[in-house]
C-alpha positions as CSV (number, residue, x, y, z in Angstrom):
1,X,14.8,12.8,12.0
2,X,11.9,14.4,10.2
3,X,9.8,11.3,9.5
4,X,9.9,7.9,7.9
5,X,8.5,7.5,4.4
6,X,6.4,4.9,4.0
7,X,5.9,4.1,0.2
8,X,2.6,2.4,-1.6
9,X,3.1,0.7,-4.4
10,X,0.5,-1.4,-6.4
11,X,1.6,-3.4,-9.4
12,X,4.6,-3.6,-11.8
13,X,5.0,-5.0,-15.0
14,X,7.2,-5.3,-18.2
15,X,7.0,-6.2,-21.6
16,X,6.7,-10.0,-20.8
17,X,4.2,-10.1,-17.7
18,X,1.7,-7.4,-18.4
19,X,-0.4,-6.6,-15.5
20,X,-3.7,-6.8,-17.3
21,X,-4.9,-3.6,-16.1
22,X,-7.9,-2.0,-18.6
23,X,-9.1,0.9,-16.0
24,X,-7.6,4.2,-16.4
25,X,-7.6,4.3,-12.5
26,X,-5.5,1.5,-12.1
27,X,-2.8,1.9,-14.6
28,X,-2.0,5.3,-12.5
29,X,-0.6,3.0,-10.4
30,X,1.0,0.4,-12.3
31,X,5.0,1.4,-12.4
32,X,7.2,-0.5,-15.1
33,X,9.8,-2.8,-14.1
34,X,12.6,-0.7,-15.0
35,X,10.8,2.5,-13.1
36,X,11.1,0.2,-9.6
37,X,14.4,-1.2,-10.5
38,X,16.1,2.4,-11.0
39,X,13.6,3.2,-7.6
40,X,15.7,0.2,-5.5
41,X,19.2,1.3,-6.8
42,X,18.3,4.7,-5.8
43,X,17.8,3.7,-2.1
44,X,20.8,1.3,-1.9
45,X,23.1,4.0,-3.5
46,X,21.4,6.2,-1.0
47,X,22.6,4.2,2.2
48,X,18.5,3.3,2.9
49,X,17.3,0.2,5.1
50,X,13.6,-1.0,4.6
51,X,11.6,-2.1,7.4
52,X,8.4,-4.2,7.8
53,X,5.9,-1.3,9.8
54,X,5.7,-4.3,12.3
55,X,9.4,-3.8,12.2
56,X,9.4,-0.3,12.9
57,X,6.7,0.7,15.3
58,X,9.0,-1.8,17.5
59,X,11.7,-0.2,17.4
60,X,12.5,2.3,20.2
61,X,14.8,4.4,17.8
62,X,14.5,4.6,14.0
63,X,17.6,5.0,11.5
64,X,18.3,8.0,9.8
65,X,17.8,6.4,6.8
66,X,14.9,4.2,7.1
67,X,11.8,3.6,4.3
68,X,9.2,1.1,4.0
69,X,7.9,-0.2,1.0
70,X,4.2,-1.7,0.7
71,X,2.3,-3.2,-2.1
72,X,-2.2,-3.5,-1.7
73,X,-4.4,-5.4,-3.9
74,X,-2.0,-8.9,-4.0
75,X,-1.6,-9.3,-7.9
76,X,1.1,-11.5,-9.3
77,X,3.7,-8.9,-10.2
78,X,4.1,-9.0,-6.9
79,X,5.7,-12.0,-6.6
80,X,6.8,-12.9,-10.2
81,X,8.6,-9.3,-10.8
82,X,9.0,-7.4,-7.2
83,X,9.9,-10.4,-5.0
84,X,13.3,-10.9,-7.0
85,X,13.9,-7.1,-7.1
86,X,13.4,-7.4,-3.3
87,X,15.8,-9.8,-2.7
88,X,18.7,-9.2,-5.3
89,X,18.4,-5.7,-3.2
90,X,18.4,-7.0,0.1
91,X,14.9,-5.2,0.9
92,X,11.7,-6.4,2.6
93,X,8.0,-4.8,2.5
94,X,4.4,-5.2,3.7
95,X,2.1,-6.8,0.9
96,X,-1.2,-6.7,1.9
97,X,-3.4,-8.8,0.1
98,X,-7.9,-8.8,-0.9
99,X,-8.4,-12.1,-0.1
100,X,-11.2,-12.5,-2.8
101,X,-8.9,-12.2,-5.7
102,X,-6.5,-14.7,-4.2
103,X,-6.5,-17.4,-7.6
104,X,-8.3,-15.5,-10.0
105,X,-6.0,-14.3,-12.9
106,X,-3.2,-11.4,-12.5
107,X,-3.9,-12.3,-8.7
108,X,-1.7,-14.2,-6.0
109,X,-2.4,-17.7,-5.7
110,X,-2.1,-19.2,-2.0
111,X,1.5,-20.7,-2.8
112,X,2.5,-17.2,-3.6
113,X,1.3,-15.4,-1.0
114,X,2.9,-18.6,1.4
115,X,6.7,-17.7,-0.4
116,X,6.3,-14.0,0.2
117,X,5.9,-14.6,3.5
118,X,8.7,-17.4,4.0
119,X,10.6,-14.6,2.2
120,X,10.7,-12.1,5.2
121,X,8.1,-10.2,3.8
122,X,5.3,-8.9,5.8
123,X,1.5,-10.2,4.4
124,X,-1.2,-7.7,6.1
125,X,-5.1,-7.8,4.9
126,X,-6.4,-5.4,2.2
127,X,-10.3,-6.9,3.1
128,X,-12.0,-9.6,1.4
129,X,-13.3,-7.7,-1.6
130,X,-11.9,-4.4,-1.7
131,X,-15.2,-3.1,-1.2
132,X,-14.6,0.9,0.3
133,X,-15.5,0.6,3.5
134,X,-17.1,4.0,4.2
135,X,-19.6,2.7,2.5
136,X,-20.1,-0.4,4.4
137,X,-21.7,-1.0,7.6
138,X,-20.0,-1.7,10.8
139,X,-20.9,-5.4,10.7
140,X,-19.8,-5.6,6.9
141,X,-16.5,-3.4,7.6
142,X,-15.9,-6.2,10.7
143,X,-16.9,-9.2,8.4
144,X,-14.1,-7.9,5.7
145,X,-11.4,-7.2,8.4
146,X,-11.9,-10.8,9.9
147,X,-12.9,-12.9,7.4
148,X,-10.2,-11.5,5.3
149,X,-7.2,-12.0,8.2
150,X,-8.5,-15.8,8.8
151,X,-8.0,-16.6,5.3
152,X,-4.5,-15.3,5.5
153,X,-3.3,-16.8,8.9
154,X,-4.4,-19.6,7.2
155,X,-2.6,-19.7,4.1
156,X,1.1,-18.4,6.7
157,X,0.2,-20.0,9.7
158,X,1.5,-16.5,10.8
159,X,-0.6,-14.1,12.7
160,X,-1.8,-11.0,10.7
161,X,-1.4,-7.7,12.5
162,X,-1.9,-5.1,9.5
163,X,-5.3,-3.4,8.0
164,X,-4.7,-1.7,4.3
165,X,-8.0,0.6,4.0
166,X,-8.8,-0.4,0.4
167,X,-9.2,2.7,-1.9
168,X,-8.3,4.8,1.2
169,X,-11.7,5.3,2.0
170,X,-11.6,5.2,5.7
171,X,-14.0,6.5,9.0
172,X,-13.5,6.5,12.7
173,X,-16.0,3.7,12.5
174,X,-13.1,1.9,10.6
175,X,-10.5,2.9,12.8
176,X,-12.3,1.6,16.0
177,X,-13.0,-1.6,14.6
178,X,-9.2,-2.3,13.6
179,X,-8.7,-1.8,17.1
180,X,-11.6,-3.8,18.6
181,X,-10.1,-6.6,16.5
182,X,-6.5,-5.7,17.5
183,X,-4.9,-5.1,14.4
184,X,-1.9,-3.6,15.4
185,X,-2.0,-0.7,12.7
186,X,-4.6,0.6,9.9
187,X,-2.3,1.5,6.7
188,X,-4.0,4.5,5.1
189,X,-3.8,6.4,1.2
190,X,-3.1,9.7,3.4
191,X,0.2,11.7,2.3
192,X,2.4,11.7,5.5
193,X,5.9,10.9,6.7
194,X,5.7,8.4,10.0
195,X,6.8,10.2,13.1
196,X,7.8,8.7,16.9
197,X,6.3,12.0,17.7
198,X,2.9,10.7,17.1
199,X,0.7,8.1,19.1
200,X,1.2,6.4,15.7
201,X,-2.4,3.9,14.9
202,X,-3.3,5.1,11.3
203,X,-0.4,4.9,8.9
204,X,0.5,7.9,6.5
205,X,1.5,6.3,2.9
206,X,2.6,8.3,-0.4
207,X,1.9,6.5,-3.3
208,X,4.3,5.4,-6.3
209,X,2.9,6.2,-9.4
210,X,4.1,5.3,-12.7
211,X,4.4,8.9,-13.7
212,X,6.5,10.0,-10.6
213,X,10.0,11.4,-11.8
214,X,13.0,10.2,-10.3
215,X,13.7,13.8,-8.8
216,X,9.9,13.7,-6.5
217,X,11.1,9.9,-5.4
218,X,14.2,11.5,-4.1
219,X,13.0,14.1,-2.6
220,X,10.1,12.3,-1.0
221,X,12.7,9.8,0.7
222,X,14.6,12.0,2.0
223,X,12.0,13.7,4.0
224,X,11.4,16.9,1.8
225,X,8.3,17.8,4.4
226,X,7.1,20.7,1.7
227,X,6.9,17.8,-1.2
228,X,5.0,15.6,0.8
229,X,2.7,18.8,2.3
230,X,1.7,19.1,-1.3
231,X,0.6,15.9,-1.6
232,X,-1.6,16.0,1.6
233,X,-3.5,19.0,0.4
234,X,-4.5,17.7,-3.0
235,X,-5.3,14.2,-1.2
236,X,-7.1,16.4,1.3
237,X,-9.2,18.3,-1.4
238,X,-9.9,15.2,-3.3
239,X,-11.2,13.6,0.0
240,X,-13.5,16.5,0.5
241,X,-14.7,15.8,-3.4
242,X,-15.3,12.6,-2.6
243,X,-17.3,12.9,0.7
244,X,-19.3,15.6,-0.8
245,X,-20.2,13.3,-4.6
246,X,-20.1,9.8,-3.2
247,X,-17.7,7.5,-3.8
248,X,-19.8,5.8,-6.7
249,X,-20.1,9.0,-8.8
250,X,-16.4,10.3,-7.8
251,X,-15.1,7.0,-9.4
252,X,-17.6,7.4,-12.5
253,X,-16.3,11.0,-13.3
254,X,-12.7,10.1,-12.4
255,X,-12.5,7.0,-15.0
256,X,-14.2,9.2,-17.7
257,X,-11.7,11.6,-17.4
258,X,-8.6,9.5,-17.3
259,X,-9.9,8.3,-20.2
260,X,-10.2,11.4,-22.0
261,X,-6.7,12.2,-20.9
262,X,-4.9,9.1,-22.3
C-alpha cells in the first residue's frame, strides 16, 4: 500500500452548539456537522477501519484500507458532536488536548476528556498553552511537554504516549526532547501519507478543512500521492514564509487577510 492517511481535524459545530470561534484562522478549520457526518459515511461506504497511531505503529502489517482520524486543541465539539458520530460509526481517533484550556468555555472539561478516553479513544498532549514551540526555549518546550502529559495521566489514569506540535511549528530541538521524554511519536501539521517504509517518529497529518470538497477527501483517502504532494509544497512554501517573517508577524498578516477575504 502507498501510505496511511492520517487526518487532522479541529472543531465541528452545527446550528445548536456553535463553536465560538471569532478568528479568521480558526474557523478554516472548523467543519460543520453535516460536512463530518457525510466525511464518516464516506469511509464506512468505503470499506475503511480507523486506528489509534498507537494502534498502528504496532501493527506489523497495516490494512489496505486503514485511516486515522485526530482532533488538537480539546474543545467541546469534540465530545458533545464527534464522540457520537464516532461511535454510531464504529470509529476511534487520537484527541490530543492543551491542557490550559481544559474548563474554560468551548473547551473539554476533565469529565470529558475522562469519557473520551473510557470510549476507546486515544487522548495525546497538544502542550499546556499552545504556545508554538519554535519559539520557546528548550526548558519551556520540556516544561509544556511534561507538565502538559501529567495533567492528562492524571485526569485517565492512562499513560500518555503522543505529542501534537501546536500550530505545527516544530524544530529538531522539539523532536529530541519528545524523545528524551519518550513520547512514543510527535504528530506534526506536515502533508504526508504514513509509510512502514519509513523509521516513522514525526507523524505526517493532512488537515480537514471546512472548505475541502468531498471529491479532495476522497481522493486524499485513498492514497492519491499527487493530491497530497500538492499539499506538502504549499505547506512547504508557507513554512519557508514563516521561518523567514516570524511566526508573530506571519499570524498578523494571515488574520488580516482572512479577514479581508470573508
Amino acid at each position: 500500500m502507498k501510505g496511511v492517511p492520517v487526518l487532522m481535524y479541529h472543531a465541528l459545530e452545527n446550528e445548536d452548539h456553535p463553536a465560538g470561534a471569532t478568528d479568521p484562522g480558526e474557523q478554516l478549520y472548523i467543519l460543520p456537522v453535516r460536512q463530518f457526518r457525510e466525511q464518516m459515511e464516506y469511509l464506512r461506504q468505503e470499506g475503511f477501519q480507523t486506528f489509534l497511531l498507537e494502534e498502528l505503529l504496532a501493527m506489523d502489517c497495516w490494512l489496505e484500507k486503514s485511516v486515522v482520524l485526530t482532533f488538537d486543541d480539546g474543545h467541546e465539539s469534540n465530545y458533545t458532536l464527534a464522540l457520537p458520530l464516532l461511535k454510531e460509526f464504529g470509529f476511534k481517533a487520537d484527541f490530543f488536548i492543551t491542557t490550559d484550556w481544559i474548563g474554560t468555555p468551548n473547551y473539554l472539561t476533565e469529565e470529558q476528556v475522562r469519557e473520551l478516553s473510557n470510549a476507546g479513544m486515544g487522548i495525546g498532549s497538544h502542550g499546556v498553552s499552545h504556545a508554538f514551540l519554535s519559539d520557546l526555549s528548550a526548558v519551556n518546550v520540556e516544561r509544556e511537554m511534561l507538565d502538559s502529559r501529567e495533567r492528562l495521566a492524571s485526569i485517565i489514569c492512562k499513560q500518555v504516549t503522543g505529542f501534537s506540535v501546536p500550530g505545527g511549528r516544530s524544530s529538531g530541538t522539539c523532536e529530541a526532547l519528545a524523545r528524551k521524554n519518550k513520547y512514543r511519536f510527535l504528530a506534526t501539521s506536515s502533508p504526508g501519507l504514513l509509510t512502514k517504509s519509513l523509521l516513522v517518529y514525526c507523524i505526517p497529518r493532512i488537515a480537514v478543512r471546512y472548505k475541502m470538497l468531498p471529491a479532495e477527501f476522497a481522493s486524499i483517502v485513498n492514497n492519491d500521492v499527487l493530491a497530497v504532494r500538492r499539499l506538502a509544497r504549499r505547506s512547504g512554501m508557507l513554512g519557508i514564509l514563516k521561518k523567514l517573517i516570524g511566526n508573530r508577524f506571519y499570524e498578523s498578516v494571515r488574520a488580516l487577510l482572512l479577514r479581508d477575504g470573508r
